[in-house]
C-alpha positions as CSV (number, residue, x, y, z in Angstrom):
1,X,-16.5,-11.7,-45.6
2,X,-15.1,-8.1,-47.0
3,X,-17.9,-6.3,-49.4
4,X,-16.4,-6.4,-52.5
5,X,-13.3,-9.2,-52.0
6,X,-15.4,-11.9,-52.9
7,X,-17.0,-9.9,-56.0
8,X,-13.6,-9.3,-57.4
9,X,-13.5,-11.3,-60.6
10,X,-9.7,-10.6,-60.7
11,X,-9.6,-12.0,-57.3
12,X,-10.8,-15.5,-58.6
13,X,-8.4,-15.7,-61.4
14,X,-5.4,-14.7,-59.3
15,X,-6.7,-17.9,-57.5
16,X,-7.5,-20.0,-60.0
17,X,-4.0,-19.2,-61.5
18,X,-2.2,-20.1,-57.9
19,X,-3.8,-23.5,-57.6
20,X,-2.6,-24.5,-61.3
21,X,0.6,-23.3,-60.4
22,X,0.8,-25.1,-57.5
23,X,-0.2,-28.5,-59.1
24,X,3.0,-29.7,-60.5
25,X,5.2,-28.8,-57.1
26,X,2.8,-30.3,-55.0
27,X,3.0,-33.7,-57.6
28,X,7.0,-33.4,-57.2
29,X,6.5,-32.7,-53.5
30,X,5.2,-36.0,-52.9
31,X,7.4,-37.9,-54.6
32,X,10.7,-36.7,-52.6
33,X,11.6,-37.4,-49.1
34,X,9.8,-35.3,-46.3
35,X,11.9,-31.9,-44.9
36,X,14.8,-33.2,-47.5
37,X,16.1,-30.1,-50.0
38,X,13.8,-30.8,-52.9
39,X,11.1,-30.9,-50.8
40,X,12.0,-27.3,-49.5
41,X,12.1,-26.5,-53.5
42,X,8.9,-27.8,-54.2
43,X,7.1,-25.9,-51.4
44,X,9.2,-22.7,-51.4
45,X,10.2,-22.1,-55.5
46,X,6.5,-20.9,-56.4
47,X,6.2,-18.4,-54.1
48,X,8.0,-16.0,-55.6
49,X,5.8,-16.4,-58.9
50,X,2.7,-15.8,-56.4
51,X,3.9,-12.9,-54.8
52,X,4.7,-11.4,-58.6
53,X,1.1,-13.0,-59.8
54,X,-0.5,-10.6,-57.0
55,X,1.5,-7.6,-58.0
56,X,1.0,-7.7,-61.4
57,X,-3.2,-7.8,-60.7
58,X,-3.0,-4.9,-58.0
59,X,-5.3,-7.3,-55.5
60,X,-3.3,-5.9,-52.6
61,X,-2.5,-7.5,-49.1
62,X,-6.2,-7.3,-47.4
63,X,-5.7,-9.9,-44.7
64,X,-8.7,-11.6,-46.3
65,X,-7.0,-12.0,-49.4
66,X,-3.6,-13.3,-48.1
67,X,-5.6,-16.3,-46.7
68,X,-7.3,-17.1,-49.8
69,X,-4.2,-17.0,-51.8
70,X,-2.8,-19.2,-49.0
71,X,-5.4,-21.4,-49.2
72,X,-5.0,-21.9,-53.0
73,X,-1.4,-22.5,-52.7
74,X,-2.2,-25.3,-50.3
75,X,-4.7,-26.7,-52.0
76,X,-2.7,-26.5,-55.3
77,X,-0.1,-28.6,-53.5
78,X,-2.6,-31.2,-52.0
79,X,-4.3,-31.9,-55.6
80,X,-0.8,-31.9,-57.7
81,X,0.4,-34.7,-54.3
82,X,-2.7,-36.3,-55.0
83,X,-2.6,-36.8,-58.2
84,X,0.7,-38.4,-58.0
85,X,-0.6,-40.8,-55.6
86,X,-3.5,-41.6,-57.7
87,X,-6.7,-43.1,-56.8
């Protein structure tokens, strides 16, 4: 890992604040047709909230960083699929 990415307490809130995000379009992802237009919605319309969510907290674009905002966007869209699936 980078010295200092994972120590940036900003860092983990930016990510924190991704996967919450990412909850409710990944629970109306799965309930729409695969590839169909609301399913392009669900996975494309918070990105633009991300990208100004990682502005706003001046983490930059360190490569290491873009993959664990990526990974908290996916996983934001698992959980919020998952919990409309249920147990």
């Amino acid at each position: 890992m980078i010295p200092g990415v994972a120590e940036n307490p900003v860092l983990w809130k930016l990510l924190a604040a991704v996967w919450a995000l990412n909850l409710p379009f990944g629970y109306w992802r799965s309930g729409v047709p695969s590839c169909s237009r609301s399913w392009f919605w669900a996975v494309h319309l918070p990105v633009p909230a991300v990208m100004a969510l990682r502005l706003w907290c001046g983490v930059g674009w360190h490569p290491a960083t873009v993959a664990m905002l990526a990974a908290a966007f996916f996983c934001g869209q698992l959980a919020g699929g998952l919990l409309r699936r249920g147990p």
